[in-house]
C-alpha angles and dihedrals in degrees: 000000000000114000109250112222087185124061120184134193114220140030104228128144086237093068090038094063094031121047098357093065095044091067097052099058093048101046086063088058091044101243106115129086091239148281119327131234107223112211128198109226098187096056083217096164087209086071098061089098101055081051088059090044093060098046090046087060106259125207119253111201115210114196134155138074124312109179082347107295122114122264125207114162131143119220127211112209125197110159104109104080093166130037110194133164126212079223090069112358100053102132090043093053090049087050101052080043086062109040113015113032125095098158131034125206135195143164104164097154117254086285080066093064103035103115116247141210089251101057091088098061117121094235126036110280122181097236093063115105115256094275104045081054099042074056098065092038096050092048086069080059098060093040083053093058101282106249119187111273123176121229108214111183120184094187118132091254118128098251095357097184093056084045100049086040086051087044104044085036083057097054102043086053089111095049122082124316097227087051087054087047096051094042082054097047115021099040116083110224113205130203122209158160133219137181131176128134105228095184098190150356129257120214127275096359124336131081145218110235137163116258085256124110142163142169114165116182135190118261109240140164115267086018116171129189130206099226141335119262141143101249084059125088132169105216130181084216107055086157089051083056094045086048094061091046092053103041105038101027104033107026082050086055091044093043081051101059096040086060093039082063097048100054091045097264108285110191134004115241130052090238091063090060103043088044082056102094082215100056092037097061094043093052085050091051087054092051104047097027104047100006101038103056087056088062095041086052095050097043098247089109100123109047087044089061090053103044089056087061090059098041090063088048085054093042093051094052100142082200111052108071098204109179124234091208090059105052071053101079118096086011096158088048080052101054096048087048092046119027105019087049087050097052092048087048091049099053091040079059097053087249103142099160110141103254103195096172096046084054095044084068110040083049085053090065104036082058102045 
């Protein structure tokens, strides 16, 4: 059995089309630290067989449109050597923690990092959230000689490194004071961003997900990654990147949809929309007439013109069926995330071009 330099949390199809794959293209060029143990947090015994599938190697389908031309590949991925479960495998894994491990992975949702009545027990127990847990684990770490180790989350979390190092630091507040020193001063806490649509699962292991892919992680000294590959990119600005995910992908989705209600929802997926001449140029207008001249203002012109040439490659995806209905959902909460938050950002930047179809929605919501 190989030694596994990288160790991940969580068996989603999101990591097995993200940084999975990554991996595995870049091992057979020779540009990754090495394979990866997965590890099932949950410790959910239905998923024993997904864990199989990924050690197995498992197929990522990449379909959808990339400068407009359509994309169909098929991916073999072979990264994952090992499949474990903190339900069944836990000294392995604290062993691989120990000994093994350089770089840790996650992406356990939002649910993963709330914190639990559990996590203040004085030994691991499954039903702790993931850092009360990476505590434990890392704590075999420390007791092992405590050599340095990075902690690299993907979660959806704003700077989801700082957050899981405040939250496993939180519960480890009862162990031993030189552990807690050592989790503050010799991990390496990473922040990052990701963005792929990984539109559905294969069985048992593999996924369906767009040519798009990001992970954009925060420069910082000491910094280690895990491999080499085109979709990842180490940036001094990792706001200046979320900025452009928020109010170009998902203020576009939310403007949509505010526009989709008002005109009594024709059509169902996002692709339908954006493939209508009429709703794409409006869309475009949006972009470049009310979004783009915050960017401009803020210096940030030129990536930002970029980046909407990508978003309307990613919203046409023939392949990708993206409910409507669904981006629905918290629509008001959207709008205040999205819009609203745009609006504030774009006068603190000395933007004051009038921006009609951003306050039509916002006025949509304050009358209904």
């Amino acid at each position: 059995m190989s030694t596994t330099p990288i160790i991940q949390f969580g068996t989603s199809r999101f990591l097995q089309a993200h940084a999975d794959l990554f991996v595995s293209d870049a091992m057979a060029r020779g540009r990754a630290l090495g394979p990866v143990t997965v590890v099932q947090s949950s410790g959910d015994p239905r998923r024993a067989r997904r864990l199989a599938g990924l050690v197995a190697g498992y197929t990522v389908r990449v379909r959808g449109l990339e400068n407009g031309a359509v994309i169909e590949e098929d991916a073999h991925v072979t990264s994952v050597v090992r499949g474990l479960s903190t339900a069944t495998d836990l000294p392995e894994i604290e062993r691989i923690i120990a000994e093994e491990a350089e770089i840790i992975l996650s992406n356990t949702s939002d649910a993963g990092f709330a914190p639990r009545p559990t996590d203040r027990a004085q030994s691991f127990e499954q039903g702790m959230s993931y850092p009360a847990k990476l505590a434990h684990l890392l704590r075999a770490r420390f007791e092992a000689g405590g050599r340095r180790i990075q902690v690299m989350p993907t979660e959806l979390i704003e700077r989801n490194g700082a957050a899981l190092c405040a939250l496993t630091l939180d519960a480890a507040e009862a162990m031993d004071p030189n552990f807690c020193a050592w989790l503050r001063d010799e991990v390496t806490w990473v922040d990052s961003l990701v963005d792929r649509i990984v539109s559905e699962p294969l069985e048992p292991a593999g996924a369906v997900a767009e040519p798009y892919a990001l992970w954009a992680i925060q420069s910082r000294p000491g910094l280690r990654l895990p491999c080499t590959h085109p979709a990842i990119r180490v940036v001094q600005d990792l706001d200046a990147v979320a900025r452009l995910k928020l109010f170009f992908l998902n203020l576009g989705h939310t403007w949509l949809v505010s526009e989709w209600l008002r005109q009594g929802r024709p059509h169902r997926f996002v692709r339908e929309l954006v493939c209508d001449p009429a709703w794409a140029q409006r869309l475009e207008d949006l972009y470049g007439e009310e979004v783009l001249p915050a960017f401009i203002a803020a210096g940030e012109g030129e990536a930002a013109r970029h980046y909407v040439a990508v978003i309307l490659d990613r919203f046409a995806n023939p392949f990708l069926d993206h409910p409507l209905a669904d981006i629905a959902q918290n629509h008001v909460q959207k709008v205040e995330r999205r819009i609203v938050a745009f609006l504030d950002w774009a006068r603190s930047q000395g933007d004051t071009v009038a921006k009609p179809r951003l306050s039509a929605a916002l006025e949509a919501i304050t009358c209904a």
